[in-house]
C-alpha positions as CSV (number, residue, x, y, z in Angstrom):
1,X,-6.0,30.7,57.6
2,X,-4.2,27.6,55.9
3,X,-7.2,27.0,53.7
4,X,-7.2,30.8,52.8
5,X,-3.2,30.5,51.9
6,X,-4.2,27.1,50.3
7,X,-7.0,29.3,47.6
8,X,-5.0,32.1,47.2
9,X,-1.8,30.0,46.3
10,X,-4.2,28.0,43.7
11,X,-5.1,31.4,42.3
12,X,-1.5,32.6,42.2
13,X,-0.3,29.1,40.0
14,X,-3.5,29.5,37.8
15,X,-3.1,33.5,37.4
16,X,1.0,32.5,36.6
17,X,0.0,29.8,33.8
18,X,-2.7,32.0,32.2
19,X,-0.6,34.8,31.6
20,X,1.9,33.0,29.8
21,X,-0.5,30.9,27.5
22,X,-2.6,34.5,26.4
23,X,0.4,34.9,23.7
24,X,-0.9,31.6,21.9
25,X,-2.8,29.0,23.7
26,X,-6.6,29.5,24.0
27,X,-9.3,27.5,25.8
28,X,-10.4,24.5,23.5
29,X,-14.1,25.0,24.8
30,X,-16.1,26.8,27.8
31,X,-19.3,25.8,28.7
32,X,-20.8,28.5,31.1
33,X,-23.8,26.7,33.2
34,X,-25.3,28.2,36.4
35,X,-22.5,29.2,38.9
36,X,-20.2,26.2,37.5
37,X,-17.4,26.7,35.2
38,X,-17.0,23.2,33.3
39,X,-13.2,22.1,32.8
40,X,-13.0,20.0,29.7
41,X,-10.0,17.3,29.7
42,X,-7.6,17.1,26.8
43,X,-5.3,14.2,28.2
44,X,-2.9,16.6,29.6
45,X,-1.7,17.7,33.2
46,X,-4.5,20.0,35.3
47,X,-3.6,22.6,37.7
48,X,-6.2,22.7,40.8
49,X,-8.7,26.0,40.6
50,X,-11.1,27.1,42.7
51,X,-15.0,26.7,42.1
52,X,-17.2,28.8,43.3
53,X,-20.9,27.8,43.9
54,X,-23.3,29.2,46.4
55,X,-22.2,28.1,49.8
56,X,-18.5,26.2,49.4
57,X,-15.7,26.3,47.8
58,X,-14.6,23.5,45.9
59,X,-11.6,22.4,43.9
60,X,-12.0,21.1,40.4
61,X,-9.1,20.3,37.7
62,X,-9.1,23.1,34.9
63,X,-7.1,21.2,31.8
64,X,-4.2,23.1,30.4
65,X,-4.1,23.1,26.6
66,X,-1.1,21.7,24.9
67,X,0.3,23.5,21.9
68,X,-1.9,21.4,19.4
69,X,-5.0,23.4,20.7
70,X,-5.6,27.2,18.3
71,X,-7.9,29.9,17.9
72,X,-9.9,28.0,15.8
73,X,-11.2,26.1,18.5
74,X,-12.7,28.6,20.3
75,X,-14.3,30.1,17.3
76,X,-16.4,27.3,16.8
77,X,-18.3,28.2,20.0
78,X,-18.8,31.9,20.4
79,X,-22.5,32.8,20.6
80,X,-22.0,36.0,18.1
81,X,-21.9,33.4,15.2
82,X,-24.6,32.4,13.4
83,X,-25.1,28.8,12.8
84,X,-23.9,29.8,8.8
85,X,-21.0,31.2,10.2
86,X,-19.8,28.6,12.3
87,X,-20.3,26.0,8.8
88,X,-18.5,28.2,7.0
89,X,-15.3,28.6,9.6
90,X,-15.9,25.1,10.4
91,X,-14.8,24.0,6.7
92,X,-12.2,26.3,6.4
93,X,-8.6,25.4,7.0
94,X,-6.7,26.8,9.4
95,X,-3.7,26.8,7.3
96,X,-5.1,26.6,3.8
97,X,-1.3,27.6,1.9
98,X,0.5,24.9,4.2
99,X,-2.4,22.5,3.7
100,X,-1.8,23.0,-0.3
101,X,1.8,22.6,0.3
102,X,1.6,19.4,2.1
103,X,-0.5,17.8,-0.4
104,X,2.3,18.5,-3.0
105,X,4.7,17.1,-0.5
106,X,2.7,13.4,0.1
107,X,1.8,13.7,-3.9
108,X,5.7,13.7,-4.5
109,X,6.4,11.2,-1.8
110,X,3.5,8.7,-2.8
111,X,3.8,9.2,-6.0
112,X,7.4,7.5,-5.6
113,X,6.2,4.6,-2.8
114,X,3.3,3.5,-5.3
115,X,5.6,2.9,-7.9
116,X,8.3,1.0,-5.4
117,X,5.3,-1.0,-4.4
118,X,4.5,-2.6,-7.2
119,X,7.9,-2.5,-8.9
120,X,9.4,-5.5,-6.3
121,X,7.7,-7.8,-6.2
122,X,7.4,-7.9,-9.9
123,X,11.1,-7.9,-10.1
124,X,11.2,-10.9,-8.0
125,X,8.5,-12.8,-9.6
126,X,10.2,-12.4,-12.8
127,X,13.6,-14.4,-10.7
128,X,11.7,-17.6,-9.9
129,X,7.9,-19.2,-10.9
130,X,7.4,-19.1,-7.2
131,X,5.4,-17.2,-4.6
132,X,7.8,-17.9,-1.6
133,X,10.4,-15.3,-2.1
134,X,7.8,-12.5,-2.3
135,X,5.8,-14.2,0.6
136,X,8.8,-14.6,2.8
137,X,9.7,-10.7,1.9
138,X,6.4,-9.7,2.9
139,X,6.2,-12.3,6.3
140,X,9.1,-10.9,7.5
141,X,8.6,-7.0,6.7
142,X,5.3,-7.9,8.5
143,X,6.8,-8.9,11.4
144,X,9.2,-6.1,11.8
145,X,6.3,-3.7,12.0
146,X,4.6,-5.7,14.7
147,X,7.8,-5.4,16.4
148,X,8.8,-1.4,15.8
149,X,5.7,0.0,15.1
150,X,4.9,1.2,18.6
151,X,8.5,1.7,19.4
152,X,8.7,3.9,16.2
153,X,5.5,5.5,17.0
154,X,6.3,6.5,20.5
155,X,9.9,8.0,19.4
156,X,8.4,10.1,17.0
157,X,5.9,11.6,19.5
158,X,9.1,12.4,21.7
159,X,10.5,14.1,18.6
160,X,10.2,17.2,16.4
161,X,7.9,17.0,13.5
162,X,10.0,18.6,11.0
163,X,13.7,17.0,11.3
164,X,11.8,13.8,12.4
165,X,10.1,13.6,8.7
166,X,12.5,14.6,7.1
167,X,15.0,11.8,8.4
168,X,12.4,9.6,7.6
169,X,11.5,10.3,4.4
170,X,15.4,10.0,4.0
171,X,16.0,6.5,5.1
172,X,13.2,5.4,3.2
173,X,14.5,6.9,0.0
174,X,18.1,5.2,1.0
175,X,16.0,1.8,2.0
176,X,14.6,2.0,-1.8
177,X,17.3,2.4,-3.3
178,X,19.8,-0.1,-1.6
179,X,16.4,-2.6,-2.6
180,X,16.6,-1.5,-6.1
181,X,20.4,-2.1,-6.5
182,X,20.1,-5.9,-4.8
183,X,17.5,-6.6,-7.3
184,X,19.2,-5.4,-10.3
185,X,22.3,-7.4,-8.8
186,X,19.9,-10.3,-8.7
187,X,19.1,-10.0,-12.5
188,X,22.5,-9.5,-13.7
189,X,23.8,-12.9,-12.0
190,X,22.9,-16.8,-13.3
191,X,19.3,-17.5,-12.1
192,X,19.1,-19.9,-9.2
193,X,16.6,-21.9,-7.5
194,X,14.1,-20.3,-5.2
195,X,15.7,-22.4,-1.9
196,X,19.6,-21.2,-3.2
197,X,17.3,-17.6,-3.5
198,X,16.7,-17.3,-0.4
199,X,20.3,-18.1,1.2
200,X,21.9,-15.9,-0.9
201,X,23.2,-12.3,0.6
202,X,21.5,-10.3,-1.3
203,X,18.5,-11.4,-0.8
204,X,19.6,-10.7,2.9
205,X,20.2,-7.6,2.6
206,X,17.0,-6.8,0.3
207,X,15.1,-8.5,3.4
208,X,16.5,-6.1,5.7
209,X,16.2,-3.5,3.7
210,X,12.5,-3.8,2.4
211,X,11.7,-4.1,6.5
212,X,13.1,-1.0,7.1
213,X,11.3,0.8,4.2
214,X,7.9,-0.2,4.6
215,X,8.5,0.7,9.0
216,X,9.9,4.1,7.5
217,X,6.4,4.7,5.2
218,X,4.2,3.5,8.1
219,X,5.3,5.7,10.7
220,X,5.1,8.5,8.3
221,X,1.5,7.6,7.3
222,X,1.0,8.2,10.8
223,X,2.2,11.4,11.0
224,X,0.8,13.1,8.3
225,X,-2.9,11.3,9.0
226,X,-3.2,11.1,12.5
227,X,-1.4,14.6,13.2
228,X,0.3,16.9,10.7
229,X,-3.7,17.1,8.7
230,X,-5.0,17.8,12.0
231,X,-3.2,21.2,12.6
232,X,-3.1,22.2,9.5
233,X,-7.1,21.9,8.5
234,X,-7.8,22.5,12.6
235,X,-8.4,20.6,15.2
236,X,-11.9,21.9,15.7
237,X,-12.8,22.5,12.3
238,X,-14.7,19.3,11.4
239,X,-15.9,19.6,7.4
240,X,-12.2,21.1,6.9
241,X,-10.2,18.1,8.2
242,X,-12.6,15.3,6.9
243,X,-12.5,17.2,3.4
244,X,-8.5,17.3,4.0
245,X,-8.6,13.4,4.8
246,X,-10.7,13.0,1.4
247,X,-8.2,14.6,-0.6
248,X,-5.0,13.1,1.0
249,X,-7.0,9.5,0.4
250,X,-7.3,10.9,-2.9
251,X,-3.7,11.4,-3.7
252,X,-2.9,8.3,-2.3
253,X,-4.8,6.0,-4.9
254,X,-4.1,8.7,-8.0
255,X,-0.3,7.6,-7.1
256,X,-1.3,4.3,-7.1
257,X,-2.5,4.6,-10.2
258,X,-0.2,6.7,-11.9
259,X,2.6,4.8,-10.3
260,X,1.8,1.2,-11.2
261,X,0.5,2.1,-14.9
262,X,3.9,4.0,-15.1
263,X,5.8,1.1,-14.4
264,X,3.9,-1.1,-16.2
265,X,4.2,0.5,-19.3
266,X,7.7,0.6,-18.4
267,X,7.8,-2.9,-18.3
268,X,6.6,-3.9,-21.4
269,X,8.9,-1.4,-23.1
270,X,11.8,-1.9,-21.8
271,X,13.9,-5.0,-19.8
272,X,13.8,-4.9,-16.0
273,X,16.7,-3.6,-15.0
274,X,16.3,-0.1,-17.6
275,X,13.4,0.2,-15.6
276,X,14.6,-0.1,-12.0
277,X,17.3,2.2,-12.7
278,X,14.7,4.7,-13.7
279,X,12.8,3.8,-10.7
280,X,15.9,5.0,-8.9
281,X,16.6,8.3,-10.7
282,X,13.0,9.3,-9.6
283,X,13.7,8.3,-5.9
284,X,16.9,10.5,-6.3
285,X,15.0,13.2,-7.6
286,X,11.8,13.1,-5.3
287,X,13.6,13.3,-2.1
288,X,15.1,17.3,-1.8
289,X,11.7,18.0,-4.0
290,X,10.0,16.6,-1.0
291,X,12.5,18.2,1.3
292,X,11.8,21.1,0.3
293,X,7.8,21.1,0.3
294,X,7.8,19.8,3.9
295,X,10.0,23.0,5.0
296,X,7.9,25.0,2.4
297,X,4.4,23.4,4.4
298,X,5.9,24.6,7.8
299,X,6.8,28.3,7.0
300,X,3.4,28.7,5.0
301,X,1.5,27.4,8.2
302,X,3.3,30.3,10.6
303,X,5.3,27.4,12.1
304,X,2.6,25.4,13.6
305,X,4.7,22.2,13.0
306,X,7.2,23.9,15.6
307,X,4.6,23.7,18.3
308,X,5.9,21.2,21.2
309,X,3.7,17.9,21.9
310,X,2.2,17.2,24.9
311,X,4.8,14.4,26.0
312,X,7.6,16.9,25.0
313,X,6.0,19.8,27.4
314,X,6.9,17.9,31.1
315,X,3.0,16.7,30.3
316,X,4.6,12.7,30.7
317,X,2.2,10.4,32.2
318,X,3.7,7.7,34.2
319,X,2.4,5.4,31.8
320,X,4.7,6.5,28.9
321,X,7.7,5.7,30.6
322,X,11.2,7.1,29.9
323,X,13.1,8.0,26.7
324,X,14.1,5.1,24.8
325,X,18.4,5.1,25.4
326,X,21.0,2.3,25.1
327,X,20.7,1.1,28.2
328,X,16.7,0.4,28.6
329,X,15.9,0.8,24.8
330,X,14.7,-3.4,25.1
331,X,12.3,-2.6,28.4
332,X,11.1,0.4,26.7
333,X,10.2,-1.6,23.6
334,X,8.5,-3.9,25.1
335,X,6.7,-1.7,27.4
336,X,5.6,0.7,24.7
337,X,4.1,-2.3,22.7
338,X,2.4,-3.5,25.8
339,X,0.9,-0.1,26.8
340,X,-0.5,-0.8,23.0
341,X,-1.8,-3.6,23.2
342,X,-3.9,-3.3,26.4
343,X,-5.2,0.3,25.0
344,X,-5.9,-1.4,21.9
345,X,-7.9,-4.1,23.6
346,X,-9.9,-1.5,25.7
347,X,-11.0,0.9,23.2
348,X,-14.9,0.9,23.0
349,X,-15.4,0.3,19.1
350,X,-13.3,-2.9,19.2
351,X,-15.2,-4.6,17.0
352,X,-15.0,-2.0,14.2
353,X,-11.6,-2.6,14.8
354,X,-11.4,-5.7,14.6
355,X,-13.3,-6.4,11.0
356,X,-11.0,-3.7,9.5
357,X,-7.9,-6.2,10.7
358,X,-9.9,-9.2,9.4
359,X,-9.6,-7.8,6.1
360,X,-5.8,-8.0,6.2
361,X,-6.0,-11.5,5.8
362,X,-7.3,-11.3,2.7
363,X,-3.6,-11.1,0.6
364,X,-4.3,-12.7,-2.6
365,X,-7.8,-11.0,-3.6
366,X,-6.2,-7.9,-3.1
367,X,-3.6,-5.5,-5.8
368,X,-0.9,-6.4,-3.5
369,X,2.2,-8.2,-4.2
370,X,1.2,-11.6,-3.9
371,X,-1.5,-10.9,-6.6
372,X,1.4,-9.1,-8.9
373,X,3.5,-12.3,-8.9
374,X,0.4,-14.7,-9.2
375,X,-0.8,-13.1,-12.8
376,X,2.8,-11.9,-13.9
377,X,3.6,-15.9,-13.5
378,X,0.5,-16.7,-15.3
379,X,2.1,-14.8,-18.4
380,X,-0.2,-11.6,-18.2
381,X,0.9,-8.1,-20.0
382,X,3.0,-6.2,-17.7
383,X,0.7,-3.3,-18.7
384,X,-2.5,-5.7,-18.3
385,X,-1.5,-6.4,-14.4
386,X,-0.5,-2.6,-14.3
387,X,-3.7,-1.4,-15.3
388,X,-5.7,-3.7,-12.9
389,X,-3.9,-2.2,-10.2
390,X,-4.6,1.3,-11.6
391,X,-8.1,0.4,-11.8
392,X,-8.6,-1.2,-8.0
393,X,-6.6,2.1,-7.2
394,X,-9.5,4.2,-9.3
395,X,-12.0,2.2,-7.8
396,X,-11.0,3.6,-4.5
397,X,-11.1,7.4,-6.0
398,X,-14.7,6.4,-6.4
399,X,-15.3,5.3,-2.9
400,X,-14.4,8.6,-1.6
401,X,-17.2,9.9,-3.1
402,X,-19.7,7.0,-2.3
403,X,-18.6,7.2,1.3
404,X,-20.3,10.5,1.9
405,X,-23.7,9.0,-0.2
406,X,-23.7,6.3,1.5
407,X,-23.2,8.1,5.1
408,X,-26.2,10.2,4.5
409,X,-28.4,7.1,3.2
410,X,-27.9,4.9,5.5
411,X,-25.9,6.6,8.7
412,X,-22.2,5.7,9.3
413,X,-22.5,2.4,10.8
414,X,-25.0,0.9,8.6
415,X,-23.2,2.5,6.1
416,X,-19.7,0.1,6.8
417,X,-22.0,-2.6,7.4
418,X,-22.8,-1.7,3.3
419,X,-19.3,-1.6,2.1
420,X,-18.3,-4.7,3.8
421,X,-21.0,-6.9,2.3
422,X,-20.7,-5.4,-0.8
423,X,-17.1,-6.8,-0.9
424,X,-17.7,-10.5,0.8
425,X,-20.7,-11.2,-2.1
426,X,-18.4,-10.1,-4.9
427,X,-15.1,-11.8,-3.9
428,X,-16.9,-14.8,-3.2
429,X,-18.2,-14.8,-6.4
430,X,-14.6,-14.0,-7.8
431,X,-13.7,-17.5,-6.2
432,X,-16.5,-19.4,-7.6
433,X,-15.1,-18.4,-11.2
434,X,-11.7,-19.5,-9.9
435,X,-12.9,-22.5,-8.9
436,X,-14.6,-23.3,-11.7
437,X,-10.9,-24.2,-13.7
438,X,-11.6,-22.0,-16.8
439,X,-8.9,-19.1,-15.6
440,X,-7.0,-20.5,-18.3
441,X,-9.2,-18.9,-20.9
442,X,-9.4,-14.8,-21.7
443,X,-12.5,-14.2,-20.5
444,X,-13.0,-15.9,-16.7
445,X,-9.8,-14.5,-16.4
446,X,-10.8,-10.8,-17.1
447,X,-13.9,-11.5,-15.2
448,X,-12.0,-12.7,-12.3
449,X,-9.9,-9.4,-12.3
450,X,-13.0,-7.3,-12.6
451,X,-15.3,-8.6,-10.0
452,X,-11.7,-7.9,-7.6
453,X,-11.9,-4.6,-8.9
454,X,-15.3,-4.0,-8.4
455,X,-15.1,-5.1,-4.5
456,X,-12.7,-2.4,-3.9
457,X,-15.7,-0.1,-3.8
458,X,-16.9,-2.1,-0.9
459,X,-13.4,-2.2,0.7
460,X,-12.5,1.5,0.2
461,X,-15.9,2.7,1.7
462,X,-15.2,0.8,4.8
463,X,-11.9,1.7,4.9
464,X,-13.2,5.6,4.6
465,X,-16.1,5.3,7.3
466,X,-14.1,3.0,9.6
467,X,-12.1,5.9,9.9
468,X,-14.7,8.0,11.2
469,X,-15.7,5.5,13.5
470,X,-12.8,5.0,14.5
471,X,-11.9,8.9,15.1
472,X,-15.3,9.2,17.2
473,X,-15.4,6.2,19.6
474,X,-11.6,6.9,19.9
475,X,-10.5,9.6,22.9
476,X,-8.2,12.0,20.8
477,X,-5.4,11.2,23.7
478,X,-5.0,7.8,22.9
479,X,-5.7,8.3,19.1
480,X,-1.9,7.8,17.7
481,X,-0.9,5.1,20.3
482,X,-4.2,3.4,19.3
483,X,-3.8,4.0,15.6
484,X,-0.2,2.8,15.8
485,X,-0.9,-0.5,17.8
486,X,-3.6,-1.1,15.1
487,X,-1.5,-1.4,12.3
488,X,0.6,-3.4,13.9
489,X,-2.5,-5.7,14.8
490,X,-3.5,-5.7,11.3
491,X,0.0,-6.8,10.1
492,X,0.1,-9.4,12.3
493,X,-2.9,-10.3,10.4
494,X,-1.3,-10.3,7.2
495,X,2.0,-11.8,8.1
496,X,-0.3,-15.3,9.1
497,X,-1.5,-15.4,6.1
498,X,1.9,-14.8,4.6
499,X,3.3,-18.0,6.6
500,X,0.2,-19.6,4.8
501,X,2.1,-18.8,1.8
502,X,5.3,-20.0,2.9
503,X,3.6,-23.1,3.3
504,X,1.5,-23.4,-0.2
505,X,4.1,-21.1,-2.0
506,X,3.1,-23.1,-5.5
507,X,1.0,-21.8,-7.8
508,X,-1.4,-24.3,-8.2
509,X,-2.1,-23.6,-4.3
510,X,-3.5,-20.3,-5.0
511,X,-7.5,-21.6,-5.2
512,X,-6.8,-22.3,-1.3
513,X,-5.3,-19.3,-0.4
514,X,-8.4,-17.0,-2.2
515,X,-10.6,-19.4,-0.5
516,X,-9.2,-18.5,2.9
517,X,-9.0,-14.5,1.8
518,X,-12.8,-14.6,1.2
519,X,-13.3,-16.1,4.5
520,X,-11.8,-13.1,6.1
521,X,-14.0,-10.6,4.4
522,X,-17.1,-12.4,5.0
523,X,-15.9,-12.7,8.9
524,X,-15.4,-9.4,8.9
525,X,-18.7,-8.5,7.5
526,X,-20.4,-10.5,9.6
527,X,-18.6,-9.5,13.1
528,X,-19.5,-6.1,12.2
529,X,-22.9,-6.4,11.6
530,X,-23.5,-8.5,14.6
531,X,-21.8,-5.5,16.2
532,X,-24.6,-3.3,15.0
533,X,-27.2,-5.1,15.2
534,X,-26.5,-5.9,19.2
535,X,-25.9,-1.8,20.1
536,X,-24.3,-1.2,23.7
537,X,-25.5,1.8,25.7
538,X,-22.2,3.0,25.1
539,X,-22.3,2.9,21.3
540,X,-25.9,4.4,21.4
541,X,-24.2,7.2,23.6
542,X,-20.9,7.5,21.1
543,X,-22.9,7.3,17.9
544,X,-26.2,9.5,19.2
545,X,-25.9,11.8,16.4
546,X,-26.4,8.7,13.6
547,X,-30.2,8.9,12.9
548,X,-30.1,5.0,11.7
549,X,-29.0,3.8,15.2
């Protein structure tokens, strides 16, 4: 009689829940086999049901679906469709007007960032003929995202997606433009040694400041790639998201471009601090345009932004922990970056991991700030330096479209394994000709720059398709928590090498540091194709579908 209570009770809760999720939540998949009714697992809490098969009763875990789960995944499966059909819902968005609207929205806001990024550091090379205070920016900034990337990253996911990017974008914008006024403070004072530099308050404040901007842009990256693209293209709608992810990688280098040979040209027209103050009327501009697309993105998509999270529907695990507050704000710090760090650690394409934060190291054969102040020191055109950035940037357009050629040639892995070699034979060829001492003349010089540029193609490729290794050997549970950790991982990276350059901050030093930048890429390069050349059972098992496994 108990057990019969204990069924129907079971039935009750399960009837209960079902009738409240028919008004939006549908199954993400059923597979129908025998007797059995398969329960997939989405990460989330499971209510007991009962099995029936011929001769017992037995009680399995159906997964409820959390609100990031649509129609569209359903679709995908029904048997009416023909395989057309299913390619033809399977690359379209679910949401194609908030989709178009949220591109505008991260054009506007990249647009703005690409510029800022480039704009600094040249400001500050342009104070002192010395790496350090750029190196010492960039250490430090480093090191606060180690610190409150995770932290960041697990506040967000405890917050609502709407007000939570919009008070981000909003403290970045107010982090720019507190940077830009210390720097145009800097150039209207007496010019000072790069030790008095660093001690002086405004360069304290430009510190802080510069930290909290580049925390505010990373944790927004990780919202719009790792969650708002996913429900607006679909969460079960394959060609639409990775077509989604081309174009938003897409945006991201045309503002690179745009935004560096903007401010380049800029440069040579006009002094420095003309030009940060126009840098700052476009920040004051961008923001309520940006504002106003993200709220514009929301209503166009029927609200989907307004669905709860998991971790906000009583769906904690006991692993997450409580809210950050005032009180435990340190233990909960400390134990969201640990939770990181040991999912990190156990994810089963580690090494694919691993080679893409072995490429952080490389800071000086790179478009980054470091290589800014190196040639803007060296005497280069403002609009010279701008346009190599603009073309590393359009370099990277190109790899978007190689990616996919070289995916169907060779099969995604051997297809990284591509890109990353690629890029170690051409940088170290780049250091041969720096090495060789004629970077004083035009032309080694131009070559130089070019054979950089030209490995971009190899970096950008592996950047695209270690993404989609990364999304398939990843469990879509853990994918923000991992994805969060691994910046922070990769920034440690970087923030090593930038104590290197604290160290060897002269000029004449910079032969050593592109010497220890190619090392990275060619470790990298080689940990990953030792990776694929030694395949685990669980790799064959993850990567089954790649016909050059």
């Amino acid at each position: 009689m108990s057990c019969f209570v204990s069924v129907r009770y079971s039935f009750e809760c399960f009837k209960s829940r079902c009738s409240i999720a028919n008004t939006d939540v549908h199954l993400n998949h059923v597979a129908v086999e025998d007797e059995d009714i398969s329960a997939v697992d989405i990460g989330c809490r499971t209510t007991p049901i009962v099995q029936l098969k011929s001769d017992v009763l037995d009680t399995e875990s159906l997964s409820i679906l959390t609100g990031d789960t649509y129609v569209d995944s359903l679709l995908t499966t029904l048997p009416v469709l023909t395989e057309e059909e299913q390619k033809t819902l399977a690359a379209t968005p679910a949401h194609p007007e908030g989709l178009y609207a949220f591109y505008a929205s991260c054009l506007a806001g990249n647009l703005v960032e690409q510029l800022w990024n480039f704009a600094w550091p040249s400001a500050i090379a342009l104070l002192h003929p010395s790496l350090l205070p750029v190196a010492v920016m960039g250490f430090l900034t480093k090191l606060v995202i180690i610190i409150g990337g995770p932290l960041v990253g697990k506040l967000m996911d405890h917050s609502p997606r709407v007000p939570s990017y919009i008070f981000l974008n909003v403290v970045q914008a107010s982090a720019q433009l507190l940077s830009a006024a210390m720097i145009i403070h800097a150039h209207t004072v007496s010019p000072a040694s790069t030790s008095s530099i660093l001690l002086r308050p405004w360069f304290a404040v430009l510190v802080l400041a510069g930290a909290i901007e580049r925390l505010s842009g990373v944790a927004l990256g990780v919202a719009m790639e790792r969650d708002w693209v996913v429900l607006l293209a679909g969460i079960n709608r394959p060609i639409a998201l990775a077509q989604a992810n081309a174009v938003l990688n897409r945006i991201d280098l045309l503002c690179e471009i745009a935004g560096t040979s903007l401010f380049g040209i800029l440069l040579s027209r006009y002094d420095l601090v003309t030009c940060l103050k126009l840098a700052a009327s476009l920040m004051v501009w961008s923001l309520p345009i940006m504002i106003s697309l993200t709220w514009l993105t929301n209503k166009l998509s029927t609200g989907v932004l307004d669905r709860a999270k998991c971790c906000q529907a009583s769906c904690r695990t006991s692993d997450e922990g409580p809210l950050p507050d005032a009180q435990n704000f340190v233990s909960t710090g400390l134990e969201a970056i640990k939770h990181g760090w040991r999912e990190y650690i156990q994810q089963p394409v580690l090494p694919a991991s691993l080679a893409y934060v072995l490429l952080y190291f490389n800071v000086v054969l790179t478009p980054g700030s470091l290589m800014t102040a190196f040639l803007t020191q060296r005497g280069l055109n403002p609009s010279v330096i701008g346009g190599f950035s603009g073309l590393c940037a359009f370099m990277g357009v190109a790899a978007t479209f190689l990616s996919a050629s070289l995916v169907r040639r060779f099969g995604i892995l051997k297809a990284g394994a591509v890109g990353l070699t690629f890029q170690a034979l051409l940088l170290t060829i780049a250091v041969a000709v720096y090495q060789s001492g004629t970077l004083s003349q035009r032309s080694p010089l131009l070559l130089f720059l070019c054979l950089i540029v030209l490995s971009r193609l190899g970096h950008m490729s592996y950047d695209i398709v270690g993404a989609q290794i990364l999304q398939t050997g990843i469990p879509s549970s853990k994918a923000n928590l991992i994805g969060t950790t691994e910046i922070s991982v990769a920034s440690l990276a970087e923030s090593l090498m930038l104590g290197v350059v604290i160290l060897a901050n002269d000029v004449s030093h910079f032969g050593f540091l592109a010497m220890l930048s190619v090392l990275s890429v060619v470790g990298a390069a080689w940990m990953f194709c030792r990776w694929l050349l030694n395949p685990t059972e669980e790799q064959r098992s993850l990567f089954s579908f790649d016909p050059q496994l």
